[in-house]
C-alpha positions, 0 to 999 in steps of 0.5 A, a space after each residue: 475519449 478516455 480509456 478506463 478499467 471499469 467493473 460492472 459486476 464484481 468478480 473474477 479478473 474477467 470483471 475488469 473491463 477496458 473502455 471509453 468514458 466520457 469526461 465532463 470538464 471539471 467541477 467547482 474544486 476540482 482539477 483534471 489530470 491526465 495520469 502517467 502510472 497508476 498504482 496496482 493495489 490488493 485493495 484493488 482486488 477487494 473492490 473487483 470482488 466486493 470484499 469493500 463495496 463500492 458506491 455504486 456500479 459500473 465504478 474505477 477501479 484504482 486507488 493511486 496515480 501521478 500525473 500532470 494537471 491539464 485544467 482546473 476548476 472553478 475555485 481551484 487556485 493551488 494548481 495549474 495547467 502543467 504541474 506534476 501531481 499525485 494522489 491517493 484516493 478511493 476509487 477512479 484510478 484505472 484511467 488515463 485521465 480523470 478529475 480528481 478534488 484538488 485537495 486530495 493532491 500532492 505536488 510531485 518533486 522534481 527529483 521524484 518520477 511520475 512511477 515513482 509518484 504512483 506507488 508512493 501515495 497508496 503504499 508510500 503514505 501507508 508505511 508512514 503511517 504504519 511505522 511513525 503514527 500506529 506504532 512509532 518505530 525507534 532504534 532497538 525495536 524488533 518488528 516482523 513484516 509478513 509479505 516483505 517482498 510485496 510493494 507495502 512490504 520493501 518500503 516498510 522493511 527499508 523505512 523500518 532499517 532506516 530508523 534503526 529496528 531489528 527487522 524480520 520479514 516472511 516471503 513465499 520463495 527464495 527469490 523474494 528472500 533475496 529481494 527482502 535482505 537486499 531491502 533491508 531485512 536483517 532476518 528472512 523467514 520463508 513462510 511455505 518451509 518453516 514455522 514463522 512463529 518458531 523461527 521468530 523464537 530463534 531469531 529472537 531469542 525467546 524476547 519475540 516483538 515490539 510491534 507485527 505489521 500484518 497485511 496477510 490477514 487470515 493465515 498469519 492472524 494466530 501466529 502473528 499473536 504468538 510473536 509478540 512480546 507481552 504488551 506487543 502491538 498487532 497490527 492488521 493493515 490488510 487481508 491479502 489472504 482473507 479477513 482476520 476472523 473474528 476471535 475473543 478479547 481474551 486471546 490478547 490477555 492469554 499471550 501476554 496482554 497483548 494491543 491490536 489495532 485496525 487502521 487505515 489509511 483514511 483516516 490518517 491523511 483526512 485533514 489535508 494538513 495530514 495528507 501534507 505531513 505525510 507526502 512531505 515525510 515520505 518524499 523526504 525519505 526519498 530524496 535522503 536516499 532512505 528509500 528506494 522504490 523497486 518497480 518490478 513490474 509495469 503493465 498497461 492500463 488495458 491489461 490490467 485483468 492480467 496484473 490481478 492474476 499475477 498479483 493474486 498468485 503472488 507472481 509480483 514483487 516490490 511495486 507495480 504500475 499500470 501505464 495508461 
């Protein structure tokens, strides 16, 4: 029987339960995996306590994993039995196998692990985006990062250095300083001792930033206006503290005519030929040696409970996998 994470009633940590399901054989386009890692997400935990709603109840959890393919289905000729995959897609991650539409997957290069694969579909493809499609970065741009020493954040400081911006990225703590000048920031802000907004005025010179990369959301919206440079670009990807609440379209004139945008994911990888454009970039990336994938922190699949505790108290740093 297949072990999975499921929520019946949104909630606390304490939603998440580990249990068998059965798996019908797969349907007309789609393939079935037996997953090795599973990608831990906040998004996960927006779905756990019905920030984003799920379709229906019980679901799974999780949005990322790498596995092997072990049958396809009717009308599926892209894929066969042993090949190395990964994905991203909403919902059906938390288990140790599960089908999935053969669209939506990637082949895994051999140079690249299933861990690897794991945190790359969810957080690789975001930073892609990100950084090469919401705002293209270039050499001379200065960016700000919040959250640079979480799993998003690595990659994008890393990937940012690559292309050759000023990167200034906020942590919580001292250790995660360390960890985000070892992953390419050139300045690091620790946002619990000091006003980030003032600190980027000092780094900066007073010319601020091109573009700000936000995943925090509600406690780093005001100032993250404040650190741009006229005609910057705010860019909301995530609500790891809350949802930005809503403000006026004049606050985007009052500092400087100001952009802001809210992307996601979705709806830059809907065509398969953009999911393929984008794993094919990221992978490439990987391969070059442009980006390395710190994996600081694995659990297995039945502890998945205690992975969201340590992720929303901000104990985790880089990625983390569960391992079914």
């Amino acid at each position: 029987m297949v072990k999975a994470v499921r929520v019946h009633q949104v909630g606390g940590p304490e939603a998440l339960i580990y249990e068998g399901i059965d798996l019908p054989a797969p349907g007309t386009g789609e393939v079935h995996v037996r997953q090795h890692a599973v990608g831990l997400n906040f998004i996960d935990v927006y779905y756990r306590t019905g920030l984003y709603k799920a379709p229906s109840l019980p679901f799974i959890v999780g949005n990322e994993a790498a596995g092997e393919v072990v049958a396809v289905g009717p009308g599926v000729t892209d894929f066969h039995p042993g090949d190395r995959v990964a994905y991203y897609s909403n919902l059906g991650g938390y288990a140790s196998e599960r089908n999935i539409a053969a669209e939506r997957l990637v082949r895994l290069p051999d140079h690249i692990t299933y861990e690897q694969g794991a945190v790359l579909m969810l957080k690789g493809l975001t930073v892609w985006y990100l950084l090469h499609k919401t705002f293209k970065v270039e050499p001379g741009h200065r960016v700000l990062i919040h959250a640079a020493a979480g799993g998003i954040g690595l990659i994008a400081c890393q990937w940012a250095k690559a292309l050759g911006a000023n990167v200034i990225g906020t942590v919580g703590s001292k250790a995660k300083a360390e960890l985000a000048l070892a992953n390419g920031c050139d300045h690091v802000i620790l946002y619990n001792e000091e006003n980030f907004v003032e600190r980027v005025r000092q780094i900066s010179r007073n010319e601020l930033c091109d573009v700000v990369y936000d995943g925090v959301g509600k406690t780093t919206f005001p100032g993250s206006l404040s650190c741009l440079r006229p005609r910057g670009l705010f860019v909301s990807f995530g609500n790891a503290s809350g949802p930005v609440p809503p403000f006026s379209l004049a606050e985007l004139n009052t500092h400087g005519s100001l952009f802001a945008t809210r992307p996601k994911l979705n709806d830059h990888i809907a065509t398969r030929a953009d999911l393929i454009e984008g794993a094919d970039t990221l992978f490439a990336a990987v391969i070059s040696g442009k980006l390395h994938l710190p994996i600081n922190h694995a659990y297995a699949l039945k502890d998945a409970a205690q992975a969201h505790i340590d992720l929303e108290s901000r104990k985790t740093t880089g990625a983390s996998i569960l391992k079914p």
